[in-house]
C-alpha positions as CSV (number, residue, x, y, z in Angstrom):
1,X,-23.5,-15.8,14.4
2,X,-27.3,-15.5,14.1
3,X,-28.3,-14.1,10.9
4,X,-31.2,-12.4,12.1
5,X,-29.1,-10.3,13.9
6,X,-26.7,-9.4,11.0
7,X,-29.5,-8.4,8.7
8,X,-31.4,-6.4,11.6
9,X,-27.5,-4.3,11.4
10,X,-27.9,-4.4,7.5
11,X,-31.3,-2.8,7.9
12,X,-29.8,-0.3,10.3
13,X,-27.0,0.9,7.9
14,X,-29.2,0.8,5.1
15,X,-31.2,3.5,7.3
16,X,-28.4,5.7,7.9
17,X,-27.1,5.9,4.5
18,X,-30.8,6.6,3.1
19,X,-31.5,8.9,5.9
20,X,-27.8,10.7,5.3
21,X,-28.6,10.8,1.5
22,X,-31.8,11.7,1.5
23,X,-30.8,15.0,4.0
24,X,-28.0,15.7,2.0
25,X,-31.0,16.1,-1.0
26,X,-33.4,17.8,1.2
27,X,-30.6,20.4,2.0
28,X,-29.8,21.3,-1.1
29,X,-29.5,24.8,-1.8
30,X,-29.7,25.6,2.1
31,X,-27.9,28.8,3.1
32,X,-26.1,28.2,6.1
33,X,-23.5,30.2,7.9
34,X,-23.4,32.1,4.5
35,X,-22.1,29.7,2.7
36,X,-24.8,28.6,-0.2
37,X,-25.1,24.8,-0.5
38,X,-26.2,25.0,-4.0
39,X,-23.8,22.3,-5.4
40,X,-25.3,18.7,-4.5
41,X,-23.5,15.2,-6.5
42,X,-27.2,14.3,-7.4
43,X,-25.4,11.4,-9.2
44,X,-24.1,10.5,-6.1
45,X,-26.8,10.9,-4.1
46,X,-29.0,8.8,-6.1
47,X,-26.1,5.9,-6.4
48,X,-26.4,6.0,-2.7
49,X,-30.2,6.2,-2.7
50,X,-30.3,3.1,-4.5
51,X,-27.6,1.3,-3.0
52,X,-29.6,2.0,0.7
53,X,-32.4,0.5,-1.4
54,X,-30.4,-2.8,-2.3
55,X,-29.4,-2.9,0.8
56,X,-32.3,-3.5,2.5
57,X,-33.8,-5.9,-0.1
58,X,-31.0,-8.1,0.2
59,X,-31.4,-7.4,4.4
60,X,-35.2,-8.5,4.1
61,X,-34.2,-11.8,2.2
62,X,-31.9,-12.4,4.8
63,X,-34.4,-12.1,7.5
64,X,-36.6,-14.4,5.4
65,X,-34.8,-17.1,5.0
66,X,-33.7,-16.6,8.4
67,X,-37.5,-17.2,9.1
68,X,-37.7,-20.1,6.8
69,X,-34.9,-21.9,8.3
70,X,-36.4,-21.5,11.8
71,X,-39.7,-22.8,10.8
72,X,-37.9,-25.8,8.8
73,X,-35.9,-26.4,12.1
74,X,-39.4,-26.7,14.3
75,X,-40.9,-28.8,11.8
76,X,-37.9,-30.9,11.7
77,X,-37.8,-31.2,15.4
78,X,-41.5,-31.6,16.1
């Protein structure tokens, strides 16, 4: 498994939930169909705004150690 890889699908999720969160915000109080969408969890969308945010911290480490590891592997080798 290359790690680089996992996070680069961590930073992808991390996306969609933000994105997904952030819409569900944005649409708030949206009348569509004739239904009004004035009723929005903003507890909910803020625990998933900032676990999008964790999520890509933790996916940034990942790619830098990732990085690290690689550049300790070359040195190692050269």
């Amino acid at each position: 498994m290359d790690p680089t890889s996992i996070a680069l699908q961590g930073l992808q999720q991390a996306e969609v939930q933000l994105n997904a969160a952030a819409s569900n915000l944005a649409n708030a109080g949206d009348s569509q169909n004739g239904a009004n969408l004035d009723v929005v969890d903003l507890s909910a969308e803020m625990v998933a705004l900032m676990s999008a945010q964790t999520l890509f911290e933790s996916n940034i480490a990942t790619l830098k150690t990732a990085d690290q590891m690689q550049k300790n592997l070359i040195d190692v080798t050269a």
